[in-house]
C-alpha positions in Angstrom: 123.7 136.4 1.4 121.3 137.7 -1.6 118.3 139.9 -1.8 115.9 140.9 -4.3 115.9 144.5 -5.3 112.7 145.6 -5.3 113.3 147.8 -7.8 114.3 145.3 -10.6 113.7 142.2 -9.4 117.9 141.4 -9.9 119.4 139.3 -6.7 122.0 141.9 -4.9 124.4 141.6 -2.3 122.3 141.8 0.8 124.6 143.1 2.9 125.3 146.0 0.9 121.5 146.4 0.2 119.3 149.7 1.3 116.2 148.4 3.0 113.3 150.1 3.7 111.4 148.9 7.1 108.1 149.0 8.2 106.6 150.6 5.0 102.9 150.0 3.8 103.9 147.6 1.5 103.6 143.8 2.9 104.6 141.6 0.3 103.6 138.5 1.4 100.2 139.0 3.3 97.2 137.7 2.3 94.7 140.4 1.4 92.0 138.4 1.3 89.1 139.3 4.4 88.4 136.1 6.1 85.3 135.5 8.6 84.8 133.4 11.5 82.0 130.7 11.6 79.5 132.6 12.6 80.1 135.5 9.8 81.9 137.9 11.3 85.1 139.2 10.2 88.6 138.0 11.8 91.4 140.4 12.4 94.7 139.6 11.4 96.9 140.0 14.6 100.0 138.5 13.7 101.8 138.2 10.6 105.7 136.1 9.9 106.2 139.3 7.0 105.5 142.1 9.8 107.3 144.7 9.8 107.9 144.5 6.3 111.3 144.6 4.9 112.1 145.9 1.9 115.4 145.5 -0.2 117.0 148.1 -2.9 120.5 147.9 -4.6 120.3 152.1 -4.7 119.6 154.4 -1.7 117.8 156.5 -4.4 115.2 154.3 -5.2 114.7 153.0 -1.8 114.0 156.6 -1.3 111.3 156.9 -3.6 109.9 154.0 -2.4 109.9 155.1 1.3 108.1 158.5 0.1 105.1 156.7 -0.9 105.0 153.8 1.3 106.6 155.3 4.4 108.8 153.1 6.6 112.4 153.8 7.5 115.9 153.6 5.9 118.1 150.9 7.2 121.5 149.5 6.5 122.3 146.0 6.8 123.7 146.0 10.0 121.1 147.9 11.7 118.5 144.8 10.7 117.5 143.3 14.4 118.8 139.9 14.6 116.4 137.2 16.5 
């Protein structure tokens, strides 16, 4: 299994991948406002992205990341499994 390191874009082994979870940052949401038919706007209440989940090959940057985007470190193997 491979991840992208946020940091550099590189693939890394995801299982030995930092991750940071739940952080402001949601890659692959739409950030564009959309409104109903009669004008008003919709709410987003579900997402497939949510919480976020995002890889690092080095605890240190993951870090950084987490101190500006919040979230929480996890390794691998505490990723919930569905």
């Amino acid at each position: 299994m491979e991840a992208t390191d946020f940091a550099t874009g590189h693939w890394v082994d995801a299982t030995h991948a930092v991750y940071v979870s739940d952080s402001d940052m949601h890659p692959c949401t739409e950030m564009n406002t959309l409104r109903d038919p009669q004008g008003c706007c919709m709410m987003k209440t579900y997402d497939r992205c949510l919480p976020s989940l995002v890889a690092f090959a080095a605890k240190d940057d993951a870090s950084a990341f987490q101190k500006n985007h919040g979230g929480q470190l996890v390794a691998f193997s505490e990723i919930p499994r569905k």
